[in-house]
C-alpha positions in Angstrom: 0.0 0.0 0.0 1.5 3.1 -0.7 2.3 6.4 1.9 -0.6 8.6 0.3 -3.2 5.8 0.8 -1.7 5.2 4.5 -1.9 9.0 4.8 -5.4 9.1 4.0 -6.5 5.8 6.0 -5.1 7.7 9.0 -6.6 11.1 8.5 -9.8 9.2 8.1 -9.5 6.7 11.5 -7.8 9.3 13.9 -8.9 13.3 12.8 -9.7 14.5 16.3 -12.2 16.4 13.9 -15.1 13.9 13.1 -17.2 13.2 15.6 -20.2 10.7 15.8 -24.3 12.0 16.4 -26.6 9.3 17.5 -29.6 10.7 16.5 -31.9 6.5 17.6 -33.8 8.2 19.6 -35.1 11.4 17.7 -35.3 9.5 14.0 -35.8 6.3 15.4 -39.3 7.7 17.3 -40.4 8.4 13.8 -41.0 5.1 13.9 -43.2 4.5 16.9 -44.3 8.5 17.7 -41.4 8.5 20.2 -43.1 6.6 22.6 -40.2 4.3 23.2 -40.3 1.9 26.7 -39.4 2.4 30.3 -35.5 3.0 30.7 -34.8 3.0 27.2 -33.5 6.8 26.9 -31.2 5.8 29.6 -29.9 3.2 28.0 -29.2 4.6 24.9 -27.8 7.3 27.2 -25.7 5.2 29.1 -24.6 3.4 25.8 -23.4 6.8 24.0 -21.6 7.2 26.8 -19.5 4.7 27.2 -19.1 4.4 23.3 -17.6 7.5 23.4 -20.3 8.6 21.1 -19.9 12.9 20.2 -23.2 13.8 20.2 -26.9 11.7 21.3 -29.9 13.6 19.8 -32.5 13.7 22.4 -35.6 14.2 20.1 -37.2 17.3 18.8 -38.4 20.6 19.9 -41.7 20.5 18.6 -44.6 23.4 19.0 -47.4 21.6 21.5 -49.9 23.6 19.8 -49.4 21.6 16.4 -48.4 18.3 17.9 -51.6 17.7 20.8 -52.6 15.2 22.5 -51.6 11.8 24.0 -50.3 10.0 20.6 -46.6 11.4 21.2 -44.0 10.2 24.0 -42.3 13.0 25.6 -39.1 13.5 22.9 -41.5 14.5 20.3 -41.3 18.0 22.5 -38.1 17.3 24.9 -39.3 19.3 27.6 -36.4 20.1 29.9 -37.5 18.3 33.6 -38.2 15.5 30.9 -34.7 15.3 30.0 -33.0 16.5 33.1 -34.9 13.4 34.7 -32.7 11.3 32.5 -29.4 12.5 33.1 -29.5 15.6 35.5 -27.1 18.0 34.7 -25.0 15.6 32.2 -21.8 15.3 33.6 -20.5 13.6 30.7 -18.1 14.3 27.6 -21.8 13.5 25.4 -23.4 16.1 24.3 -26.7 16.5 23.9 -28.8 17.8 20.5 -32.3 18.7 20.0 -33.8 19.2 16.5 -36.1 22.2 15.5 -38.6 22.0 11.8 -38.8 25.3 10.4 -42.2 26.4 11.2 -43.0 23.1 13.7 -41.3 24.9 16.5 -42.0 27.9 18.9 -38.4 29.4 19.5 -40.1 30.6 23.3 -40.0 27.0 24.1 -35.8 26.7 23.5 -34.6 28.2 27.1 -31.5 30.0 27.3 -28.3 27.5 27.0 -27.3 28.8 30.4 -30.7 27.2 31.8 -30.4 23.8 29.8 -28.3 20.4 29.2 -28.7 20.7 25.9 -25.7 21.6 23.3 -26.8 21.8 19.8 -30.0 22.6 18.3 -29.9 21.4 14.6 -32.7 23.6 12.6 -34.2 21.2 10.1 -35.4 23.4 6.8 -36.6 22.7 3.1 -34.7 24.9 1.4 -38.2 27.6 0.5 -38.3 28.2 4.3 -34.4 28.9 4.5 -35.2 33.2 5.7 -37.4 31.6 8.4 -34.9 28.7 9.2 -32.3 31.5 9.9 -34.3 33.0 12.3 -34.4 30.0 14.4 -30.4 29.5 13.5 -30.4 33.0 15.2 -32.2 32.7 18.0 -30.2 29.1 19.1 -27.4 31.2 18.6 -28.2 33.9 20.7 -29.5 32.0 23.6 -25.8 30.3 23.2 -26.5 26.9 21.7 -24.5 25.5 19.0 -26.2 25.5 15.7 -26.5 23.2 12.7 -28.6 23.7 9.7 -29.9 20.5 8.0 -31.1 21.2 4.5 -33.7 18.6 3.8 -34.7 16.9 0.3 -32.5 18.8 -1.2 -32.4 15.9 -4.2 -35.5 17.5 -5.1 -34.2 20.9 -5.3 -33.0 22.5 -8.9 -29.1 23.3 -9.0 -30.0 27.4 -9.3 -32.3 27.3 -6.0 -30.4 25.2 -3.9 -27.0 27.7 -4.7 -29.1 30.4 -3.7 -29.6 29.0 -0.8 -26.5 27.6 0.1 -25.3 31.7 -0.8 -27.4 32.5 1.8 -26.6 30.7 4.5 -22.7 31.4 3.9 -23.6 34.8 5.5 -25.1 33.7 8.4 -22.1 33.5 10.6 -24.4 31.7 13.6 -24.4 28.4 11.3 -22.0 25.9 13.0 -22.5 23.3 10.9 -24.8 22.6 7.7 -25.9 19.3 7.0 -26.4 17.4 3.1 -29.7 15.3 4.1 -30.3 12.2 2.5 -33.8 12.7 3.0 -35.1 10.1 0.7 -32.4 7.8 0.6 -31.7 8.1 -3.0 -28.4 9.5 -3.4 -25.3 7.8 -4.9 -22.0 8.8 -4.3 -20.9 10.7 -7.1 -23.9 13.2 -5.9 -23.0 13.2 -2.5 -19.5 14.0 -3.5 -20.9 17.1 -5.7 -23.2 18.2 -2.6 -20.1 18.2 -0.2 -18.5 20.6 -2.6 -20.7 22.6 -3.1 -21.7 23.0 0.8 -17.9 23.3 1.2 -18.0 26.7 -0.8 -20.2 28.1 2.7 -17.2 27.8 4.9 -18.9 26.0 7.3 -18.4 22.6 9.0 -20.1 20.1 7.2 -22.2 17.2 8.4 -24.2 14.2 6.8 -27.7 12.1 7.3 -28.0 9.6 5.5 -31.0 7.5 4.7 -30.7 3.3 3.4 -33.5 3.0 1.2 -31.2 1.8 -1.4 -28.5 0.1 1.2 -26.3 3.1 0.6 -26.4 5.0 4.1 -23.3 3.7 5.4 -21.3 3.6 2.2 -22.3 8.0 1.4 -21.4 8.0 5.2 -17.9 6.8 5.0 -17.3 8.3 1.6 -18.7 11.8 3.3 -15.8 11.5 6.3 -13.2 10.8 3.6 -13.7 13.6 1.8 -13.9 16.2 4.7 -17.4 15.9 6.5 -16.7 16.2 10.0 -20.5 15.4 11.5 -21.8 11.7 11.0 -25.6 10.9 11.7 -25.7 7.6 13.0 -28.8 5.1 14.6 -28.3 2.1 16.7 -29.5 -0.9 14.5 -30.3 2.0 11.7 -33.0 2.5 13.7 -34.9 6.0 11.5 -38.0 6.4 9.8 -39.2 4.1 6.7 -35.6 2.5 5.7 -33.5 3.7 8.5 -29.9 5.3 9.0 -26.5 4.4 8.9 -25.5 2.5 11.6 -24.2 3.4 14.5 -22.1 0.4 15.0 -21.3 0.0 11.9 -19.4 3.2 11.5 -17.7 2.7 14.6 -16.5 -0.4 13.4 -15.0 1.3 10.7 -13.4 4.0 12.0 -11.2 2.3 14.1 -10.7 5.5 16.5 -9.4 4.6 20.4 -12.4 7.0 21.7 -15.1 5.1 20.1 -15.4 1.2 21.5 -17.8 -0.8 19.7 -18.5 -3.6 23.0 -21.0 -1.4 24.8 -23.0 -0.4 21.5 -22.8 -4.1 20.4 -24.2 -5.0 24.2 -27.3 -2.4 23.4 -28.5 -3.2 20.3 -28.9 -6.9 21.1 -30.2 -6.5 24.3 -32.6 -3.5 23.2 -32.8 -3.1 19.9 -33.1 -6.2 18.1 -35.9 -7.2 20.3 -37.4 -3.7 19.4 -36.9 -4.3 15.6 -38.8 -7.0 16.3 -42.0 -5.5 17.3 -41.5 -2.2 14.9 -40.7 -2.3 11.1 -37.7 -0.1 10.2 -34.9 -0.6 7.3 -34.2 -1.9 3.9 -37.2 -3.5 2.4 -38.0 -3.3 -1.5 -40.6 -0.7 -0.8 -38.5 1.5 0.5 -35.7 0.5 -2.3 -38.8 2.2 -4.7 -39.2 4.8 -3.6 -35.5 5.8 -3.1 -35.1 4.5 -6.8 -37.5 6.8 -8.0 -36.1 10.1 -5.4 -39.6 9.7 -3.6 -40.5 10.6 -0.3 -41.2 7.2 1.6 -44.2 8.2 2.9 -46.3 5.6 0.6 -44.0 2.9 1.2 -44.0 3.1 4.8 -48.4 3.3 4.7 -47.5 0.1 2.0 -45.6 -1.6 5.1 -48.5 -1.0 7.4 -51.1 -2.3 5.7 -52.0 -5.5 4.5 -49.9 -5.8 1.6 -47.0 -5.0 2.9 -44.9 -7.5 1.2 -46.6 -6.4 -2.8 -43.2 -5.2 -4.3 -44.5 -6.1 -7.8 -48.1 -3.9 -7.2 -46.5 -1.3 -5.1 -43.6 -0.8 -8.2 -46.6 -0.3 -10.9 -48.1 1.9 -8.5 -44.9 4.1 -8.1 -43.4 3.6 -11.6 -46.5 4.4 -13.7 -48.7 6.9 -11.4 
C-alpha cells in the first residue's frame, strides 16, 4: 500500500475532527411516535456514553400547539424536567442535540443554554423556508446553543435554488454546521461527492444524514468523512423512519478510533434493539428501495408496510413507476 493511501486511511481513523451523532432516539421515534419503553432513553444514554459517542440527539423541539394530544412520548417536545430526569445536569463528555422543523417549533419553548443540558439545536429546513430557518439559527445562537442547519430533500431541489440557498446561509455566521440530508435515501456517491462541494463553498463545517433505502447509508457515510465531512448521523441498528440510517455500530467499526469502543453499543443493540426491531418495522425493504429509486419521499411505502400488503413489491412498483 502506498504512503498517500496510509496517509489518507489515518486522517480518516484518527482526525480528532469527526465526531459521531446518534440521532436513535429522535429519527428512530419516527418510527413509533417517540413513545419508546421504560428505561430505554437511559440506556441509549448510558450506551453513548460509554461508546464514546460525540453527540446523542434527544428528540425534537416540537410546537405543543401543532403536535396535541396523547399519541406522542415526551421526545416529540423534549421538555427540559423531561430530560433533566434522564441525566441531571449531564456530567458527561456527550453532548446532547435537540432538532427544531422550520415552522413546527415555537423558539419561546428553546430556554437560554445557560438554563439547559442541551448543546446543539440542529434547525431542520426545506430549502423555500431557509429566511425563516435562519431566524431559528439565530435565536439558538443567541441563547448560546451550538447550531446546525440540515437542509432537507434537497435531491429535489434545482441546482439554481439550492445555490441560492447555500449563498445564503454562507452569510449567516451563527451556522456551525450545515448538513447534506439524504432525505429520501436516493443518493449515490458521485452526488453526495458534488453536494459536499458545493456545501464546502459556505465555509462551514459540514455534516451528513443519510438514509438506506437503497442500502447506501453507510457507504455515502464513509465516503462523506473521507472527503472532509466532520459530523456523522448515526442510529443504533439504523434505527430511523421508513428505511432507516446508517449505523451506529457499523461506523464505529469502521473507524477504528481509540475514543469510540464498539463492546457497549454491540451490548445495546442486542439486548434492546433487536428485540425492538422485532416489534416495529424499520430498514431496507424493497418498498422502500422504490421509492428511493424513483427520489420519492417514503411516505407511501411506509403506509404500504403498514397495511395489509405489505410485502406487494411487484403492485407497489406499478403503482410508483406508472402513477
Amino acid at each position: 500500500m502506498s504512503d498517500a493511501k496510509d496517509k489518507s486511511a489515518g486522517w480518516v481513523t484518527f482526525d480528532p475532527n469527526l465526531k459521531i451523532l446518534d440521532c436513535t432516539v429522535r429519527d428512530g421515534g419516527l418510527c413509533n411516535n417517540h413513545q419508546f419503553g421504560e428505561g430505554f432513553f437511559r440506556r441509549i444514554y448510558d450506551t453513548c456514553v460509554a461508546g464514546g459517542i460525540d453527540y446523542m440527539e434527544v428528540g425534537y423541539k416540537a410546537d405543543k400547539a401543532l403536535f396535541a394530544g396523547k399519541g406522542f412520548g415526551p421526545w416529540k417536545y423534549c421538555d427540559e424536567e423531561d430530560i433533566r430526569r434522564e441525566v441531571g445536569d449531564n456530567e458527561t463528555g456527550l453532548k446532547l442535540s435537540v432538532m427544531a422543523d422550520t415552522g413546527r417549533t415555537n423558539p419561546s419553548d428553546l430556554l437560554p443554554r445557560s438554563e439547559s443540558v442541551i448543546d446543539l439545536v440542529r434547525v431542520a429546513t426545506y430549502i423555500h423556508q431557509i429566511p425563516a430557518a435562519l431566524e431559528l439559527v439565530q435565536d439558538a445562537k443567541q441563547k448560546g446553543y451550538e447550531v446546525a442547519l440540515n437542509l432537507m430533500a434537497v435531491s429535489t431541489v434545482p441546482d439554481y435554488e439550492l445555490d441560492n440557498g447555500l449563498d445564503a446561509i454562507s452569510h449567516v455566521d451563527e451556522v456551525d454546521f450545515l448538513y447534506v440530508v439524504d432525505s429520501f435515501g436516493s443518493l449515490y456517491y458521485e452526488q453526495v461527492g458534488d453536494l459536499i462541494e458545493r456545501y464546502k463553498k459556505t465555509g462551514k463545517t459540514l455534516g451528513i444524514h443519510a438514509h438506506n433505502n437503497q442500502q447506501l447509508a453507510y457507504a455515502n457515510t464513509i465516503y462523506a468523512a473521507i472527503n472532509g465531512v466532520k459530523l456523522l448521523d448515526t442510529t443504533m441498528m439504523g434505527m430511523g423512519r421508513g428505511a432507516g440510517n446508517c449505523a451506529t455500530e457499523l461506523l464505529v467499526g469502521f473507524l477504528k478510533n481509540p475514543k469510540f469502543t464498539l463492546r457497549p453499543i454491540l451490548q445495546f443493540v442486542q439486548d434492546t434493539m433487536f428485540p425492538l426491531s422485532q416489534q416495529i418495522d424499520w430498514g431496507y425493504s424493497i418498498p422502500y428501495m422504490i421509492t428511493g429509486h424513483y427520489n420519492e419521499h417514503p411516505r407511501s411505502a411506509i403506509k404500504l408496510r403498514d397495511g395489509e400488503r405489505k410485502d406487494d413489491y411487484v403492485g407497489f412498483y406499478d403503482e410508483i413507476a406508472n402513477p
